[in-house]
N, C-alpha and C positions, 0 to 999 in steps of 0.2 A: 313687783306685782304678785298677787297669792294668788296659787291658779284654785280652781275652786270644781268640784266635781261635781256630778250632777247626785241630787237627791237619794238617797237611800244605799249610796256606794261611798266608800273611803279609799282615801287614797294611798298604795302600799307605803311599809314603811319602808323602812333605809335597809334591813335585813333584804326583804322581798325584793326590793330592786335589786339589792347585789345577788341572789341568792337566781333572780332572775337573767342575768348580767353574764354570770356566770355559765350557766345553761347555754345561753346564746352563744358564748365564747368556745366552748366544748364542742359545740354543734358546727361551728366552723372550724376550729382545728382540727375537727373528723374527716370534714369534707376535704379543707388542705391537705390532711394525710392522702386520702382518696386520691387526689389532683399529683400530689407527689408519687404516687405508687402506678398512675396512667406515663408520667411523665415519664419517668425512670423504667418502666416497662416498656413505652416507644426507644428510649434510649436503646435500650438495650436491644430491640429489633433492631434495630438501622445501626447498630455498631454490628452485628452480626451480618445482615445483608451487603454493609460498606466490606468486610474480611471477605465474603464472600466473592463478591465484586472484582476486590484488588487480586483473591487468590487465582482466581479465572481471567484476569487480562494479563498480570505476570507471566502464566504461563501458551499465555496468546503471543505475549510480548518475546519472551523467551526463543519462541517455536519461529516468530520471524525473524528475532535476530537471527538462530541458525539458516533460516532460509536465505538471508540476506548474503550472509558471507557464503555460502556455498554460490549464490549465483555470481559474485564476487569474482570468485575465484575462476567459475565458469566463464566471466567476460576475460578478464585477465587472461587465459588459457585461449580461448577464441583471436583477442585480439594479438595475440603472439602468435598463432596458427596464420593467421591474414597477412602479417607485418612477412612472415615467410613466404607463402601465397603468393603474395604481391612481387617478394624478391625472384621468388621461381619462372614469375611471370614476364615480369622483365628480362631476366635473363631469356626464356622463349622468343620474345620478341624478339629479341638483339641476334639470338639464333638464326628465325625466319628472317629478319630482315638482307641478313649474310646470304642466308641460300637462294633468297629471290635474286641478288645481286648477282650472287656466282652464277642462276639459270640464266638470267637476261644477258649474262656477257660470256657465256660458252662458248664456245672455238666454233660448234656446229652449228650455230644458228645462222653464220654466212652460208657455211657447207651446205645445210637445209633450205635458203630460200635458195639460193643455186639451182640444186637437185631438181625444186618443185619450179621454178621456170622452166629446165631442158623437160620434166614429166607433161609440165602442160603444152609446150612447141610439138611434141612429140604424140600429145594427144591430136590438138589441133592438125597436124599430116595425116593424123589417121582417118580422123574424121570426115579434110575434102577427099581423100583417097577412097574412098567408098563410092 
């Protein structure tokens, strides 16, 4: 089908379309460059902020490992102080346990309740004797 233009207009030739073709073409790999020079400039933000990022949690990371083994070391030392502790303690016990037995089975403790029957017979005289 011939396409057909309105009156008093022609229609470009094969130069002018390419020639316009062209133009169009230009005007978008502008804009592309444009879009490439946004992209590549985000890039390069957010590779700068990502170094930034990793160099500040490294040295986060860093500062807790050392924390980590110092407290480490601190429980270690702790639970070696306690495991002692604990042995000191039993021993004590075993200690106390000894001396309570040796108080309860004293030679004197007949001798003493003895004593305090004849103090109290002795109270008791005094007392109807008034």
């Amino acid at each position: 089908m011939v396409r057909r233009s309105p009156r008093g207009t022609k229609l470009p030739s094969r130069t002018e379309t390419d020639r316009a073709r062209g133009v169009l073409l230009e005007r978008i790999a502008s804009r592309m460059d444009q879009v490439l020079e946004a992209v590549n400039g985000t890039r390069q933000h957010l590779e700068a902020k990502i170094d930034s990022v990793d160099a500040r949690l490294t040295g986060r990371i860093d500062l807790l490992t050392d924390v980590v083994r110092e407290n480490s070391r601190d429980i270690r030392k702790n639970s070696a102080d306690i495991q002692k502790n604990s042995e000191d303690i039993c021993a004590l016990r075993e200690t106390v346990t000894g001396l309570r037995h040796d108080f309860d089975h004293r030679e004197e403790v007949g001798r003493v309740g003895a004593l305090e029957a004849r103090v109290s017979a002795i109270e008791t005289r005094l007392a109807s004797s008034r």
